[in-house]
N, C-alpha and C positions, 0 to 999 in steps of 0.2 A: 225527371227530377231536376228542382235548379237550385244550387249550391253556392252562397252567396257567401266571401270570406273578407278579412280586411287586408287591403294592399293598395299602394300609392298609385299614381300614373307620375310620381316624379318623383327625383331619390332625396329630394331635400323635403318632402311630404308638404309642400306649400298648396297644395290644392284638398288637404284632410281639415276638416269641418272643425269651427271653431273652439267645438266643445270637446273636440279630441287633441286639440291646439290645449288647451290650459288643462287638460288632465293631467297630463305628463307625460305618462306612461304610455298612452297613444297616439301621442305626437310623431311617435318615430316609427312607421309602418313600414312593410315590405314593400320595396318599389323595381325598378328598371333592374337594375343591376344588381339584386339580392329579392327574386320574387318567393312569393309564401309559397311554402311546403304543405301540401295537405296530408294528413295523415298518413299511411300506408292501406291501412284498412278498407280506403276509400277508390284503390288505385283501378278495382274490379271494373265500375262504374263509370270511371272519368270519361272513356270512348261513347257513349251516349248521351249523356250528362249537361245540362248547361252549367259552365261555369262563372261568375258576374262576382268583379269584386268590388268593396265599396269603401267609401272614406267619409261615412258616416254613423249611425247609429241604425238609422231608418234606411234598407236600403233601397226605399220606391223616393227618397229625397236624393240620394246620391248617384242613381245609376238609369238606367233604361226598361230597368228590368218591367215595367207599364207597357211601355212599350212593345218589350219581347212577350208579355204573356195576350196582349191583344191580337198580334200578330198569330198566335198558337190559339185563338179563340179561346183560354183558357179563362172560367167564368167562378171556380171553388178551388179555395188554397185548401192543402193541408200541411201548418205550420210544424214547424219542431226546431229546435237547435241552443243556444247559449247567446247570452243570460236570458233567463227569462223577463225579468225585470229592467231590461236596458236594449238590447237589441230585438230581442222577440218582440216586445208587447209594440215598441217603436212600431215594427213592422208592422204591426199586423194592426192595431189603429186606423194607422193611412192605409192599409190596403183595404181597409172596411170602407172608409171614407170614398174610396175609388172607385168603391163599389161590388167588390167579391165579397164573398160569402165565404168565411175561414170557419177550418174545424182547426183547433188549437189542443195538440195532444199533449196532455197536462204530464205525462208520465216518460215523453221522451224530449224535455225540457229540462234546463238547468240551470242555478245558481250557485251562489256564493254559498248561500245558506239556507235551508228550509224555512225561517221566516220571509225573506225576500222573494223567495221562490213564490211562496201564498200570495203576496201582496203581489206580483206582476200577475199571477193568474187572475188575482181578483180583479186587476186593474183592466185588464181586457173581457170581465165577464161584459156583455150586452154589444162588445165589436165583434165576439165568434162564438162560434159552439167548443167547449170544452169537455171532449172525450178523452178515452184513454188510446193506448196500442192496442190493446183489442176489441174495442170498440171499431176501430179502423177496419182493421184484417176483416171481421165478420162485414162491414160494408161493403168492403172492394170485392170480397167474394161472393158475395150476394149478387154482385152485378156484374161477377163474371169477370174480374178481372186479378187476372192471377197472378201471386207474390209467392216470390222464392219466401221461404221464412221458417223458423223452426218451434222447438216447445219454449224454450224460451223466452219468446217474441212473442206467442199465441198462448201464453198460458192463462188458464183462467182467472178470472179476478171473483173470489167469492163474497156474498154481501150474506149477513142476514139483518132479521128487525129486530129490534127492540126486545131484550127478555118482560114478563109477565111481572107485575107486582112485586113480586115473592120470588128468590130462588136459593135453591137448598146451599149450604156451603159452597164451594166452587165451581159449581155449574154451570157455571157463564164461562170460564177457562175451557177457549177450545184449541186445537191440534193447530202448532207454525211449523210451519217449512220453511227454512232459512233461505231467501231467493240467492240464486246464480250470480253470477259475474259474466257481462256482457266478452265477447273475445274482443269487440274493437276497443272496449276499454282499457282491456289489458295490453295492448296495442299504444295506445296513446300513453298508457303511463310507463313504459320500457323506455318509450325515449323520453320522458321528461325525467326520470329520476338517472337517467345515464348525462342529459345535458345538466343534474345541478351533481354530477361527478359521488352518488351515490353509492357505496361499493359491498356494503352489508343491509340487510334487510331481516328486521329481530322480529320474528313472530311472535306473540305476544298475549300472555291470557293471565287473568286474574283468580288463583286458586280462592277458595272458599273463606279462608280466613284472610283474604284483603291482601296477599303479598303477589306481585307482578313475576311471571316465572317466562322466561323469553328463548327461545334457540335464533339464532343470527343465522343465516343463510348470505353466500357472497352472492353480487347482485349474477354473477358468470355462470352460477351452476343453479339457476332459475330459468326452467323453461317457460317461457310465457305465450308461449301458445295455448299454455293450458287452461284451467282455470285456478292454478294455484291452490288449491284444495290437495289432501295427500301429502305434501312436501315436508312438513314437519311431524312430528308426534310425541306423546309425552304420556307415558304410566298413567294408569286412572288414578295412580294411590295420591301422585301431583296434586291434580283436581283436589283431589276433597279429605286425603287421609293425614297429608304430612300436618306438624304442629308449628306456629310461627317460629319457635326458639331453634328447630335446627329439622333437617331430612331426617327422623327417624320411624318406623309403622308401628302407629297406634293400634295394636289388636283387636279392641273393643269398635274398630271403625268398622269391621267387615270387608275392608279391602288390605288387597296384599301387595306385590310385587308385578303381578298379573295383569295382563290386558293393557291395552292402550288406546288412547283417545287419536283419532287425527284432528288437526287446523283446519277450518276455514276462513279466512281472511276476512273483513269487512273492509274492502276499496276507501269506503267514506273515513274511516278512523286516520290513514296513514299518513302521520307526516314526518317530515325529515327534523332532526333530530337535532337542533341549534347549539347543544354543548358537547355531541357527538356527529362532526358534519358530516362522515363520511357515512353515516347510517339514518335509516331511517326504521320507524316502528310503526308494527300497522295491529289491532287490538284482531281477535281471533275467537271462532265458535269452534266448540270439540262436538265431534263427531262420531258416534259409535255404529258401526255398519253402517253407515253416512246417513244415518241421522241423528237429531239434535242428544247430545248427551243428557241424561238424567244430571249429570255433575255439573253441566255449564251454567253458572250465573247468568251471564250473558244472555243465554237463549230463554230462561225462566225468566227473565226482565222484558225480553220481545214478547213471548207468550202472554204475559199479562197485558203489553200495552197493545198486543195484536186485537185480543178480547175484549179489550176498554173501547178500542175502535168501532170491533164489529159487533159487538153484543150492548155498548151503550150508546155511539156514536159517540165516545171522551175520548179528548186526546190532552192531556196534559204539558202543564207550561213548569218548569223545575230550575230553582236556583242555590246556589251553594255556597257556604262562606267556610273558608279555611282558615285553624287559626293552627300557627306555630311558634315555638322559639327557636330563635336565631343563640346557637351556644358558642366561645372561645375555642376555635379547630385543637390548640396545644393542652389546652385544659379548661375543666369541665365548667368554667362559668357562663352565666348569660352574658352578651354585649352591653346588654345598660341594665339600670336598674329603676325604669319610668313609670310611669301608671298610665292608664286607659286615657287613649285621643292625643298623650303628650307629643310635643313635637320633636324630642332629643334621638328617640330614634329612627323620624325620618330623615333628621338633620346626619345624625353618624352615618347611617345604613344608605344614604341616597343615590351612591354607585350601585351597592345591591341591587335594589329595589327597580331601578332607570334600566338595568342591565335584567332585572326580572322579566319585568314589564313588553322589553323588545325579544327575548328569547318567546314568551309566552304567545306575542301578537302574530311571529314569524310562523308558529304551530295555528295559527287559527282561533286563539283564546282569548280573547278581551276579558280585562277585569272592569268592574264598576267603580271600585273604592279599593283601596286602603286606609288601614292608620292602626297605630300602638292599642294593644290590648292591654289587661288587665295585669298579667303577669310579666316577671323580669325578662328581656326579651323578647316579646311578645308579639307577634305582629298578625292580621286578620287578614285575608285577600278577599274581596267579592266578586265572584265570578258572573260575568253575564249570563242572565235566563236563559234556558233555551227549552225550543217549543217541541226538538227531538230529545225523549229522554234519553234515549244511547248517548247520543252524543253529548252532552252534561255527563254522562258517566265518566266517559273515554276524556273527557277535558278534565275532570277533576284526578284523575290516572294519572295524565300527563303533567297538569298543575305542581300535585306531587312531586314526580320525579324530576321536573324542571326546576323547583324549588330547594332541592337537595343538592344538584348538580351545580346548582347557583350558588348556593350559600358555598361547598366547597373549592368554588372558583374564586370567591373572596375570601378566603382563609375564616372561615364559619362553619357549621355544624347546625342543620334544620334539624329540630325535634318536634315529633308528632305526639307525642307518649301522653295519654288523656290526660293523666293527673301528675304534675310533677313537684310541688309541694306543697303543706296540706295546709300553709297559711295563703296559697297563691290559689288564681284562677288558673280553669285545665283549659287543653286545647280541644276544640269541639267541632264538629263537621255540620253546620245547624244547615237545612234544608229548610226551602220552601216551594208551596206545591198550592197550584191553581188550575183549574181544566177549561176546557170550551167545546163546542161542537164542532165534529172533524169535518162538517158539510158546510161549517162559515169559513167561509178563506181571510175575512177579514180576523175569525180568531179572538171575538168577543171573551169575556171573562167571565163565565156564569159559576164560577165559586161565591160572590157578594151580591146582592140585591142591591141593585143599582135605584133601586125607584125609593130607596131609604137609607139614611147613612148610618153609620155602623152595624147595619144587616147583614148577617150569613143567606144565603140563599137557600133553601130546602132543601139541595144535593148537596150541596156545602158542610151544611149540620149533618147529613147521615154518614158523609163521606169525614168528619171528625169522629163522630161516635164509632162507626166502623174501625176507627184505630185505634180510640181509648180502648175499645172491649178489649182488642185484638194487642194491647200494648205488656201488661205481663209477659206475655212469653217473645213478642218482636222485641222484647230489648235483650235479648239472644243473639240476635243479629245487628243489632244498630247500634249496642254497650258488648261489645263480646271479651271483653278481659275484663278481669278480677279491679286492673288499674283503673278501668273506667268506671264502675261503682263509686271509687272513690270521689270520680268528679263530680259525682252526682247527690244532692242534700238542699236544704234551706238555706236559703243566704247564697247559694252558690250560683244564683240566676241559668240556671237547667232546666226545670222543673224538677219535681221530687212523686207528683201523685198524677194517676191517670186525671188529670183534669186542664181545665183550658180558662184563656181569658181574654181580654180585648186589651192589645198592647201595654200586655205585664209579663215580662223574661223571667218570672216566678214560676211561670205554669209550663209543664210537656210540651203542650200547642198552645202557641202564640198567634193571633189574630190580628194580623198587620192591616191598617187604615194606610191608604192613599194620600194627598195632601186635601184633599177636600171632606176627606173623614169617611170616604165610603170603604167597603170591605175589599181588599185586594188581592191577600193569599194566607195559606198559614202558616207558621215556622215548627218544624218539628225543632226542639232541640234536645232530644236525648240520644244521640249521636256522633260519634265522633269517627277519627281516620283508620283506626284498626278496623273497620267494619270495610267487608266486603260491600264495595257502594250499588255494582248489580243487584247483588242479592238485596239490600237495605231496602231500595227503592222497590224493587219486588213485592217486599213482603208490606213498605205501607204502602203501595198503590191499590193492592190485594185487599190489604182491609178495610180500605176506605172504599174501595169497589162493592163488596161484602156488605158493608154499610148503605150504600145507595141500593143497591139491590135485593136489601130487606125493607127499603123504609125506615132503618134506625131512627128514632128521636133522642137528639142534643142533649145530654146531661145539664143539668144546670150549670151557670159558671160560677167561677171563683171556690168553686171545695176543694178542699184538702182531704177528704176524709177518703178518698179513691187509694188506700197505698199500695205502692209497687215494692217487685221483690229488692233485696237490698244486695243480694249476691248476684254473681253469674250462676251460679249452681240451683238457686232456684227459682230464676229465668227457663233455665234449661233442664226442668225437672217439671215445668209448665208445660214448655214447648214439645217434651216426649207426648202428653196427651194430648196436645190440639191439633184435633182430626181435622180444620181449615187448612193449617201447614203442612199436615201431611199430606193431603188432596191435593195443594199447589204441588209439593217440593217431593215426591215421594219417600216411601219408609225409609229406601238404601238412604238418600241425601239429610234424611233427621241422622239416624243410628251414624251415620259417619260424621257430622257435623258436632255434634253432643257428646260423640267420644272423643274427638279431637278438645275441643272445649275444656271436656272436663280434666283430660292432660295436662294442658295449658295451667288450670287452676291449680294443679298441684305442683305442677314445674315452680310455678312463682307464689305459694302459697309463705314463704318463708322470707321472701323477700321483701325488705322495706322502700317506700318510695326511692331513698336513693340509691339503692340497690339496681331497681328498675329503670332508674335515670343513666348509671352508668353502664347497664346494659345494651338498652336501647342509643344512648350515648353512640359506644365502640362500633355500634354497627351503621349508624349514618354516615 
C-alpha cells in the first residue's frame, strides 16, 4: 500500500503549489520541524507501507511516486482516500494519463458533501473503473490474494430491478439495516473533537411530534473504541407517547413507562455546536434488540429512501424554507411591524441575521436567501437543496435550534407557532421535492420534461397524484396541531384543496418553473415546524412513490373542488383507516401517534390564538 499525505519539505512551505498558495488554508502545511501525524489507526501498517508526502493536489505532479511505482513494476492502481473531488480525481486522471489502469472505490472515498462527492466520481468515470469495497475483496480473493478484513468491510451490497407495472400498497418498502460505524473512524474523530476542546457530546433524536429530546454524555466517559451504539437510552413512551405541552402518558397511546429504545449515532450528522462550544450534537437511530425501532422516524425516512433507491432507482433532491418571528425577549411583541421583502428588518435585525448566517455555515448549513415575510416579525431562511435527504432533515433540526439560540443571544425570542394572528400570515415549513436516477452521478432532474417547457414529466405527475390522494390524512403529519389548521384557508397562500398549479401559492403543490420556464420541482406547502420533518418527508416520499408505482394519472389543474379536512381530528380519524400508512408505519406507531394528537387537541382546544402565542412564547 502507498499512503500519500500533505506535508512541506520546508517550514515556510515555499516549495507547496500554487494553488495551495492562494487557498489559504493550505498554504501552511506540515513541514521539518512540525511533521504530519497520521492517524493512530494507521500505525499497524506504517512498517511495510510506502509513505510519500506531497505539496500538491495531484500527487504523480508533486512527488516521485511514477517513479517508485515503475520501479515496483506496478501496472493497476486501486485508488481511495479524500476529497474525492480535489485530490482523488487529480490523482487518478494523471495516473490514467500515465498509463495505469485504476479501479476507483466509489464507497471508500470522501467529500465535503454527497453532491460533490457524485460530481468527482462522475468526473473520473472513462479515467478508471468505478467499483465498490466489495467489489475489490471478492477480486483480490479470486486471485488468491489475501486480506485481513471483516463483516463490515465485506458486507454485501444488495441490488434489485425495477418493480412490475403495478404494485399493491407498500410493497416496494423493503427491510434497512442501519450500516456500522467504521472503528478508524471513530479513531479520527476522538482526536478532532478533543483538538476543537469538545467536552459534552448530546445524543440526539427527534420524538414523533417534532420536539428534539437529547442526553449529553462528557466527551471522558465515552469509549471510543467502540461503536458508540448502547451508551445512551431513552423510555419507548419518549419516542412516540409524550404530548408536546409537557412529559405526561397518554393511555390511549399503548405505551407506558416500560421498555427502552437504545442510540445509535449517525457520524455524518455530528457537529459542534456554535452557541454551545463546548458541545457538540450528533442526530441518533433507536434501536429495540438492535434493531431499527418501529418508533424511529428517522429509520422510517431511511427505509423509504432505501426502497426508492432499490426498488425505483430514485434518489431524490429536497429543499426547505423556514419561516419565523423574531419576538421582544422582555415582552411579548414582534421587533417590527413590516410586510413581505421589506427592508426594515433586515436593516434592524442585521447583527442577528450576519451572526445566523456564520453559526449556521460553521455546522455545515448554507442558506440560499433570506428576506421579511409577511407577518410582524417575520423572517423566511432558505435552506440549500440537498441530494441526501437525511441530511436536509438533520439541517432543518439544527437550523431550528441555531435559530432559537441566536435570536436569544440578541435579546429576541424565535417563534415557530403556525398561526399567530388570524389577521397575519403563519409560519410554514414549505418543502420542495425533485428526483433523478441514483445510476447518473451527474444527477439529471427527471421530475420536468425538459424536451417541453412547463411539462411535468410522467413520474412527476404520478408522483403528485400519489400525494394528492394520499393528502387527507398526511396532513396528520405535515399540519399536526389544531394551530396549524388555522393557517390553513383561501387567501392565505397554503393551499386549501387536494389540488395543484403551475406557479400559483393558492394550490397544496406548487409547480416551480426554472428561469427558462421548464419544470424544476414541486412545493409542498401544507406544512409547517411542529411537524416531525423524518416522519413528514416519510410519509410524502411514500405517496408519491405509491403514485409512480401505480401509474397514477395527474388530476386536472387549477380545481378547488378536492376539499381537505379542516380539523386535525379529522385528519386523524382518516389516517386511523389508511391501510398505506399503516403498512409503512405499523399499527403500534398510528395508535400511538393519533392518541397523542388527539390529547394535544383537547389540551389546547380552549385556547385562543394568544393564548397559544404566550404559551409557546414562555417556552422559546
Amino acid at each position: 500500500m502507498i499512503i500519500t499525505f500533505l506535508e512541506s519539505s520546508t517550514d515556510n512551505c515555499r516549495d507547496v503549489s500554487l494553488d495551495y498558495k492562494l487557498s489559504g488554508y493550505l498554504s501552511c502545511l506540515p513541514g521539518p520541524s512540525n511533521p504530519a501525524k497520521l492517524d493512530s489507526f494507521l500505525e499497524p501498517i506504517l512498517g511495510q507501507d510506502i509513505l510519500i508526502p506531497k505539496t500538491s493536489c495531484s500527487v504523480f505532479n508533486s512527488t516521485n511516486i511514477d517513479y517508485v511505482l515503475r520501479n515496483l513494476q506496478v501496472e493497476q492502481l486501486i485508488v481511495c482516500g479524500q476529497l474525492t473531488n480535489e485530490c482523488v480525481e487529480s490523482a487518478v486522471r494523471d495516473a490514467a494519463d500515465l498509463g495505469y489502469l485504476i479501479s476507483l472505490v466509489d464507497d471508500a472515498c470522501l467529500a465535503v458533501d454527497n453532491d460533490k462527492h457524485s460530481k468527482g466520481i462522475f468526473g473520473m468515470k472513462g479515467f478508471s473503473r468505478i467499483v465498490t469495497t466489495n467489489q475489490v475483496i471478492k477480486e483480490l480473493a479470486s486471485m488468491n490474494i489475501l486480506l485481513e478484513t471483516d463483516s463490515s468491510v465485506a458486507r454485501n451490497v444488495e441490488t434489485s430491478e425495477a418493480p412490475s407495472t403495478t404494485v399493491e400498497a407498500a410493497s416496494f418498502i423493503q427491510p434497512y439495516q442501519i450500516p456500522g460505524i467504521e472503528h478508524g473512524a471513530l479513531k479520527a474523530l476522538t482526536s478532532s473533537l478533543y483538538y476543537c476542546q469538545v467536552k459534552y457530546i448530546r445524543f440526539a433524536i427527534v420524538d414523533s411530534g417534532g420536539s428534539i429530546r437529547c442526553k449529553a454524555k462528557p466527551m471522558n466517559g465515552i469509549d471510543f473504541d467502540s461503536d458508540l451504539a448502547n451508551l445512551v437510552y431513552f423510555a419507548k413512551v419518549v419516542s412516540a407517547g409524550l404530548p408536546s405541552y409537557g412529559d405526561c402518558l397518554i393511555a390511549k397511546s399503548g405505551l407506558d413507562a416500560s421498555g427502552s429504545l437504545s442510540l445509535k449515532p449517525d457520524l455524518a450528522s455530528l457537529k459542534i455546536l456554535p452557541y454551545a462550544a463546548n458541545s457538540a450534537m450528533i442526530m441518533c437511530y433507536q434501536l429495540e434488540k438492535n434493531q431499527p425501532s418501529n418508533f424511529c422516524t428517522r429509520s422510517i425516512l431511511q427505509k423509504v429512501l432505501h426502497s426508492a433507491a432499490n426498488a425505483f432507482h430514485l434518489g431524490f433532491c429536497v429543499g426547505a424554507e423556514l419561516e419565523f418571528c423574531l419576538y421582544k425577549k422582555d415582552t411579548c411583541e414582534p421587533v417590527d411591524f413590516s410586510v413581505f421583502a421589506n427592508t426594515n428588518i433586515l436593516n434592524e435585525q442585521e447583527d442577528f441575521i450576519v451572526d445566523l448566517e456564520e453559526m449556521l455555515l460553521r455546522q455545515g448549513i448554507e442558506l440560499e436567501l433570506i428576506h421579511a415575510e409577511s407577518s410582524n416579525g417575520q423572517l423566511e431562511v432558505v435552506l440549500k437543496y440537498q441530494t441526501d435527504v437525511i441530511r436536509l432533515a438533520d439541517n432543518v433540526i439544527f437550523a431550528k435550534e441555531t435559530i432559537m439560540a441566536c435570536a436569544r443571544k440578541h435579546g429576541m425570542k424565535a417563534i415557530f407557532l403556525p398561526k399567530i394572528c388570524d389577521k397575519q400570515a403563519g409560519n410554514g415549513l414549505h418543502l420542495h421535492f425533485s428526483f433523478f436516477d441514483t445510476r447518473d452521478y451527474q444527477k439529471n432532474n427527471l421530475f420536468g420534461d425538459y424536451d417541453t417547457k412547463e411539462e411535468i414529466s410522467s413520474k412527476g405527475k404520478s408522483f403528485m397524484e400519489g400525494i394528492l390522494q394520499q393528502l387527507p390524512s398526511l396532513l396528520s403529519f405535515t399540519l399536526p396541531s389544531n394551530n396549524s389548521f388555522h393557517r390553513v384557508g383561501p387567501g392565505c397562500w397554503t393551499g386549501s384543496t387536494a389540488s395543484w398549479a403551475i406557479e400559483d401559492k393558492e394550490y397544496s403543490l406548487r409547480v416551480c418553473l426554472d428561469p427558462q420556464q421548464y419544470v424544476s420541482n414541486v412545493e409542498f406547502k401544507l406544512s409547517d415546524s411542529f411537524a416531525n420533518i423524518y416522519l413528514e418527508l416519510a410519509a410524502i416520499i411514500f405517496s408519491g412513490l405509491h403514485g409512480i408505482s401505480n401509474n397514477l394519472i395527474l388530476r386536472s389543474m387549477n380545481s378547488f373542488e378536492n376539499k381537505l379536512p379542516e380539523t386535525l381530528n379529522e385528519s386523524l380519524d382518516l389516517l386511523e383507516q389508511n391501510v398505506d400508512f399503516k403498512n409503512l408505519l405499523g399499527c403500534e406507531f398510528i395508535q400511538a401517534y393519533v392518541a397523542v394528537k388527539k390529547n394535544e387537541v383537547e389540551f389546547f382546544k380552549n385556547m385562543t390564538l394568544g393564548d397559544e402565542l404566550a404559551f409557546f412564547y414562555n417556552r422559546a
